[in-house]
N, C-alpha and C positions, 0 to 999 in steps of 0.2 A: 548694538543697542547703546545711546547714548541716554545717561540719568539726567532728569533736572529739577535740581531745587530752585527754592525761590524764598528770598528772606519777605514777600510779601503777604505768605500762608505759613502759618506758624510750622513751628517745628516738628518732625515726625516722632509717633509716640514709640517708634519703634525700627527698627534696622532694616528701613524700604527709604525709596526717594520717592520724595512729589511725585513722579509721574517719568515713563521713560519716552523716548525716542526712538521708534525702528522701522526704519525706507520714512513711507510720506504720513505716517499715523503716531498719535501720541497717544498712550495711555495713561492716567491717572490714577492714581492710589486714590482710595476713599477718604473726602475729607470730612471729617466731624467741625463742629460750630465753634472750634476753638479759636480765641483771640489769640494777637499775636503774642501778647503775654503766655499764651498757654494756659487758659482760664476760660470755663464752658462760657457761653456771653452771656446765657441767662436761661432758664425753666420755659420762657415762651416759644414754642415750636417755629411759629412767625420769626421771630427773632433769631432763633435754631438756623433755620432753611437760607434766609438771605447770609450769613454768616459763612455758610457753608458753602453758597455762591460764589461770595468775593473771595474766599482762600481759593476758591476755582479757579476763579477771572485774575487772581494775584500768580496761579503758578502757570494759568494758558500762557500770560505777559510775557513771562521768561522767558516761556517754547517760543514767543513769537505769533502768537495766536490769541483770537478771541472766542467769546461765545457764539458767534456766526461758524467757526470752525467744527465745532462741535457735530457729532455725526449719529452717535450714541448717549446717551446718561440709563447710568443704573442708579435707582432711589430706594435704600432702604429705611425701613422704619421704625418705630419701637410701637408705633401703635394706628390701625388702618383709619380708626375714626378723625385722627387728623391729617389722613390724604386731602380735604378739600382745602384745607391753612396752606399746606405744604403748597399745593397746583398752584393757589393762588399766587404766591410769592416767586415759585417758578415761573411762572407766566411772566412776570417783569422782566427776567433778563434772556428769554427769548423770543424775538419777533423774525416776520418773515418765514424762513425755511424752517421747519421745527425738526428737532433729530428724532430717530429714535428714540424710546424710553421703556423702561420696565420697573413695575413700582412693586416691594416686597415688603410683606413685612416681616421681622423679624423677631427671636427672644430679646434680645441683649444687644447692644452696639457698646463699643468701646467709651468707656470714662462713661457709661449711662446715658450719651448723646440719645436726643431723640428722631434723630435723621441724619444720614450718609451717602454721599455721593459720589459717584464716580464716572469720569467721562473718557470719552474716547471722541478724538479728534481727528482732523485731516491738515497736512499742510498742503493738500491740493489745492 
């Protein structure tokens, strides 16, 4: 298992890495819509979802991989009635082959975020 951070997805809230390394698949820790300051970006879910994209797209970079790699995403939520915000915003940074997905909602997500994401990749 090899760990990878990335200084272009803020800092973990907690004693995990970004995301690890093991054979030809990456997995991801759940990223919340933190700035790189470590600071929520804002109350709008919109704004929430792509935020939480780029700290994606900032620790895939690291691995060596983009959103085309992507195989799986788990999407959890604070609240269902903003699944169609959410879709929509996701729908930007994926085209072509679309991965898996499973959307959940959830009580609580960390720091009160209102959406969490997690991917699972391929370096095939």
């Amino acid at each position: 298992m090899q760990p990878i951070n990335s200084d272009k997805a803020p800092a973990a809230v907690g004693p995990y890495s970004h995301g690890v390394r093991t054979g030809d698949l990456f997995y991801s820790s759940g990223q919340v819509p933190l700035t790189l300051e470590g600071k929520i970006v804002s109350e709008d879910v919109a704004e929430q979802t792509a935020q939480v994209l780029d700290n994606i797209g900032g620790v895939l970079d690291v691995a060596g991989l983009d959103y085309s790699n992507i195989v799986k995403t788990t999407i959890f939520i604070a609240d269902m009635n903003d699944f169609a915000v959410i879709n929509e915003v996701y729908a930007k940074y994926f085209t072509g082959k679309l991965p898996a997905r499973s959307c959940v909602e959830v009580s609580r997500l960390p720091l009160d975020a209102k959406v969490e994401i997690e991917v699972v990749a391929s370096f095939e």
